[in-house]
C-alpha positions as a Markdown table, in Angstrom:
| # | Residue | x | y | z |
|---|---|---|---|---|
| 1 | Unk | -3.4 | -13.6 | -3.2 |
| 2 | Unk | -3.0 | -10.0 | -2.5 |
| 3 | Unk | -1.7 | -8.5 | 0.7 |
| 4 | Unk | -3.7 | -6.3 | 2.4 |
| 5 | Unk | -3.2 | -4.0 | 5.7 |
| 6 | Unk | -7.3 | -4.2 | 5.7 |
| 7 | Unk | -7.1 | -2.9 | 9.6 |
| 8 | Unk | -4.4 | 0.3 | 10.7 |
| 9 | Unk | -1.1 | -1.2 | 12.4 |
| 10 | Unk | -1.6 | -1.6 | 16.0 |
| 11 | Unk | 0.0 | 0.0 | 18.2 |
| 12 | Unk | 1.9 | -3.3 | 19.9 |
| 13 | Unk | 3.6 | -3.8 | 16.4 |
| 14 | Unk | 5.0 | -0.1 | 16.5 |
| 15 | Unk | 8.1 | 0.1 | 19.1 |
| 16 | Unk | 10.1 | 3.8 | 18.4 |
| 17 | Unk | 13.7 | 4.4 | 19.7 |
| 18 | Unk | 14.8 | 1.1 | 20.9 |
| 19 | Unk | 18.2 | 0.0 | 21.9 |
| 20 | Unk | 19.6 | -2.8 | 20.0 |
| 21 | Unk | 23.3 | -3.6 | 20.6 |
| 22 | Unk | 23.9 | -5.5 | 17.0 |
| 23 | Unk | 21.7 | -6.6 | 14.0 |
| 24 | Unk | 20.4 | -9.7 | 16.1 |
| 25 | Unk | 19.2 | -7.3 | 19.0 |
| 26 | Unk | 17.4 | -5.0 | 16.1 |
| 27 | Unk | 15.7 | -8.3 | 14.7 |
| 28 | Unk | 14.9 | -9.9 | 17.8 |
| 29 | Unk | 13.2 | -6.3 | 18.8 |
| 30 | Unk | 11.0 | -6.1 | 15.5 |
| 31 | Unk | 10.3 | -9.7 | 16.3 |
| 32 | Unk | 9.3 | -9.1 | 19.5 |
| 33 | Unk | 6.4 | -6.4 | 18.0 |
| 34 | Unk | 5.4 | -9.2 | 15.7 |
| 35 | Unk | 5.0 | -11.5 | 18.9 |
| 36 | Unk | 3.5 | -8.7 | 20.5 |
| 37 | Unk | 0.7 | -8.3 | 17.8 |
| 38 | Unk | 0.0 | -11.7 | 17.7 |
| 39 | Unk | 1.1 | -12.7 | 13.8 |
| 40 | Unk | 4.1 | -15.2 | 15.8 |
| 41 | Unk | 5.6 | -16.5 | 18.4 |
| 42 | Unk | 9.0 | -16.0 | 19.7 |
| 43 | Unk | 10.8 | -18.5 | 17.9 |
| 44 | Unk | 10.1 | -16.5 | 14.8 |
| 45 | Unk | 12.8 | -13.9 | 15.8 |
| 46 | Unk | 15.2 | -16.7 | 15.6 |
| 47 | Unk | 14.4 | -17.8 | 12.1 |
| 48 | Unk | 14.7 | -14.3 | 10.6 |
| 49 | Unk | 18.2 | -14.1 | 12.2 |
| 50 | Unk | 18.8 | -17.1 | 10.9 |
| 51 | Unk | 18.5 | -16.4 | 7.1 |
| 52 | Unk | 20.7 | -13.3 | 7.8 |
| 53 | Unk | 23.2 | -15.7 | 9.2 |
| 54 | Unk | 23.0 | -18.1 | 6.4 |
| 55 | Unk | 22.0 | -15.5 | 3.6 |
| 56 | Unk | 23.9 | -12.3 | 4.2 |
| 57 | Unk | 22.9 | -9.3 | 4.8 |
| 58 | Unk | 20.3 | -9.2 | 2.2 |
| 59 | Unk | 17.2 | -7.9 | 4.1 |
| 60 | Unk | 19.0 | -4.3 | 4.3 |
| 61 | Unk | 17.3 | -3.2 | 1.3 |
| 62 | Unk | 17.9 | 0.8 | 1.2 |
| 63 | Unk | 19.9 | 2.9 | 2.8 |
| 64 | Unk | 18.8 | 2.4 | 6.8 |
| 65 | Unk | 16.2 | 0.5 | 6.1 |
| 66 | Unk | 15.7 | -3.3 | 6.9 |
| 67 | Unk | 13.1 | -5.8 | 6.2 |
| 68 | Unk | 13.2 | -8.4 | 8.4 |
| 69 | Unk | 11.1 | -11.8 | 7.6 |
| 70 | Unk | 11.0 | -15.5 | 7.2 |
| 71 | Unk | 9.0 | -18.4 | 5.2 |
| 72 | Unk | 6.0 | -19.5 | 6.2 |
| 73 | Unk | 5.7 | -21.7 | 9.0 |
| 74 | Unk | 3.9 | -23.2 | 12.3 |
| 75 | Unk | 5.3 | -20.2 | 14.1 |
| 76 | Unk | 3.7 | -17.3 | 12.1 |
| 77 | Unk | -0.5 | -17.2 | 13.0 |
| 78 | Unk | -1.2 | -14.3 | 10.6 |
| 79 | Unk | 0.2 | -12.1 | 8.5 |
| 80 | Unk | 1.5 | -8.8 | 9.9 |
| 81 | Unk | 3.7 | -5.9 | 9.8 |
| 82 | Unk | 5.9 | -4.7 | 12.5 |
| 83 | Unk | 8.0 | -1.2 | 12.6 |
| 84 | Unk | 11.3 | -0.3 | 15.3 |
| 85 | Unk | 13.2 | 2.1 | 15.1 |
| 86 | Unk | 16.7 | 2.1 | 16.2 |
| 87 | Unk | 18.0 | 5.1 | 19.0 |
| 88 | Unk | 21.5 | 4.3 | 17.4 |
| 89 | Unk | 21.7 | 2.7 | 14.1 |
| 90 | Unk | 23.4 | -0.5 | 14.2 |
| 91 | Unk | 25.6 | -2.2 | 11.0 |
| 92 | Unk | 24.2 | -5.3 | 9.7 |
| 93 | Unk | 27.6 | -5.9 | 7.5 |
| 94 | Unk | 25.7 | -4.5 | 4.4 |
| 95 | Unk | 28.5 | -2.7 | 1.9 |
| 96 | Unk | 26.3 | 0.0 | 0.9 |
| 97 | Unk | 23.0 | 0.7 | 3.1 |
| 98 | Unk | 24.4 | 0.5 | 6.4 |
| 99 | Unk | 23.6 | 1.7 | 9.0 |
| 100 | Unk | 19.8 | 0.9 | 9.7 |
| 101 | Unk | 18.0 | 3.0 | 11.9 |
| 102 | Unk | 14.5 | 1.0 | 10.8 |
| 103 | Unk | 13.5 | -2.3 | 10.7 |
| 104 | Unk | 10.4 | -3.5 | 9.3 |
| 105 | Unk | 9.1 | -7.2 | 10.2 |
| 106 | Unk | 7.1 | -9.0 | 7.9 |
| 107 | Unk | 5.3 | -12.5 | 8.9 |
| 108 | Unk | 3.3 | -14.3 | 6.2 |
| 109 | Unk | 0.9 | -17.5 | 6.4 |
| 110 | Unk | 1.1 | -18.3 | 2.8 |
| 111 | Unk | 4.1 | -17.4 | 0.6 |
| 112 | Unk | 2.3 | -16.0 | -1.9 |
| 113 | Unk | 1.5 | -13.3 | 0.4 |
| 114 | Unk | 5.1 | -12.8 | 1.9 |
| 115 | Unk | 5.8 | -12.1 | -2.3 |
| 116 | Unk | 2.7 | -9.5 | -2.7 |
| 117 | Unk | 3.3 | -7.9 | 0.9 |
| 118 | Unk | 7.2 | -7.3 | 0.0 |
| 119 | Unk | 6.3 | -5.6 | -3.4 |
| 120 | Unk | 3.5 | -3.5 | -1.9 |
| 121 | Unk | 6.2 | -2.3 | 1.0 |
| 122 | Unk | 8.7 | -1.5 | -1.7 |
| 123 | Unk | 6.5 | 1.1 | -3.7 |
| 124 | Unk | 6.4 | 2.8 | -0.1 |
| 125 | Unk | 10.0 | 3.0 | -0.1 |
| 126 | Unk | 10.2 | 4.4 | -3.4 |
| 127 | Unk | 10.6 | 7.8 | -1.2 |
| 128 | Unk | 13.4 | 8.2 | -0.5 |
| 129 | Unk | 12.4 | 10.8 | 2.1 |
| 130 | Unk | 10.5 | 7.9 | 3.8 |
| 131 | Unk | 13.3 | 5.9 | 5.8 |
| 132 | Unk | 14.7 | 8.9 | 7.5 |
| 133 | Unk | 11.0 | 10.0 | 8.2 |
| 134 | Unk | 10.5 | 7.1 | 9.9 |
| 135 | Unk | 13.4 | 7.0 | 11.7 |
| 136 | Unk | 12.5 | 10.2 | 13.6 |
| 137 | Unk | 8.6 | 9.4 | 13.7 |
| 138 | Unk | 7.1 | 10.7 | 17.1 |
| 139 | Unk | 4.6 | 8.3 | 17.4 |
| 140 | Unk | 3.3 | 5.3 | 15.9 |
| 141 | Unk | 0.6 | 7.6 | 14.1 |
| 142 | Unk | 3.3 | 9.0 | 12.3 |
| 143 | Unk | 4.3 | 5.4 | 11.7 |
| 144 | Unk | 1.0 | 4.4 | 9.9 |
| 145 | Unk | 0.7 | 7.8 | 8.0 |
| 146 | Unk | 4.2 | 7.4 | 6.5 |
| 147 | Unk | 3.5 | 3.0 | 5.5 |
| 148 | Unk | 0.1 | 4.4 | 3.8 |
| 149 | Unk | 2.2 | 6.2 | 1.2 |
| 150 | Unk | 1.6 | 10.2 | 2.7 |
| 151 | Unk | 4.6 | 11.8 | 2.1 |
| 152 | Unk | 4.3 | 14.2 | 6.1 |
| 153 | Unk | 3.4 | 12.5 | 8.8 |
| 154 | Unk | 3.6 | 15.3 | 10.6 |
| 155 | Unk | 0.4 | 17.3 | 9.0 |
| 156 | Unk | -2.6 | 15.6 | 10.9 |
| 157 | Unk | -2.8 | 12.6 | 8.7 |
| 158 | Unk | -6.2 | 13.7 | 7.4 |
| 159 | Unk | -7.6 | 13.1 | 3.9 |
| 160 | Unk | -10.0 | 14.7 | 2.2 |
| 161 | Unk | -13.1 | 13.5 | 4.0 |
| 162 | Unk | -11.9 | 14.0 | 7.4 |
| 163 | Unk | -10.6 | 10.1 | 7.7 |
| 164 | Unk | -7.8 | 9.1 | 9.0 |
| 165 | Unk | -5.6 | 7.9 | 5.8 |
| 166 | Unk | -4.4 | 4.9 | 8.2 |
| 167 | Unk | -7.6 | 3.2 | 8.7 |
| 168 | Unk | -8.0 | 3.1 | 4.6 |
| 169 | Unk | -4.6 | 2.6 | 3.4 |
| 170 | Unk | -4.2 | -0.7 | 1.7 |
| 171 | Unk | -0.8 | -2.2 | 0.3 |
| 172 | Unk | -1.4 | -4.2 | -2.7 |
């Protein structure tokens, strides 16, 4: 199954400049946008720290950059994205790619997606030029031109046609 961004991020799954004391703060706050767009519930949050607790830091996977997620489960009602960004970066105890000033939440329904969703987010993040962009996005426009792979997010965010590159960007 491919994993597919077939409607723009909404804005309740976009929160900019948030205050996070420590890494549990900064994954309870992108888990919080996931709750807020309605792909989980609350105790989601909890099983992402979890894994960090158990695993490591693993989910910092580029310098500032973290990708918060979990497995599958009763608490997750569709797969989604969600986006914060940090006022102050915080340390997740990552040797090389701390701080993170960005943490991306990922909920899946079916595993096979969580795989496909975590690829197609990585080829965004090929940039390097897209973390810090993020990290000082305005708005959450900015946020959705930047995930669908245009490299200014600044620049009106239209293609070609006069559409919003948002509304038609696909991760797969």
């Amino acid at each position: 199954m491919t994993y597919t961004f077939s409607e723009p991020l909404p804005d309740t799954a976009i929160a900019l400049g948030i205050e996070a004391d420590d890494w549990r703060d900064a994954v309870r706050s992108v888990g919080a946008a996931l709750e807020a767009s309605g792909c989980t519930d609350a105790s989601y949050s909890e099983r992402m720290i979890a894994l960090v607790e158990e695993y490591g830091p693993y989910i910092v996977i580029a310098p500032g950059l973290a990708m918060a997620h979990a497995r599958p489960g009763p608490d997750v009602h569709a797969s989604g994205l969600a986006v914060v960004t940090l006022a102050t970066p915080v340390h997740f105890g990552h040797a090389h790619n701390d701080p993170v000033s960005v943490v991306i939440g990922l909920a899946a329904t079916e595993a096979d997606s969580h795989v496909a969703a975590v690829a197609a987010l990585a080829n965004v993040f090929n940039d390097e030029s897209v973390v810090p962009a993020l990290a000082s996005a305005r708005d959450a426009d900015d946020v959705r031109r930047l995930l669908a792979g245009e490299a200014e997010a600044h620049d009106g965010g239209t293609g070609a046609d006069g559409s919003d590159a948002a509304a038609r960007s696909d991760l797969s």
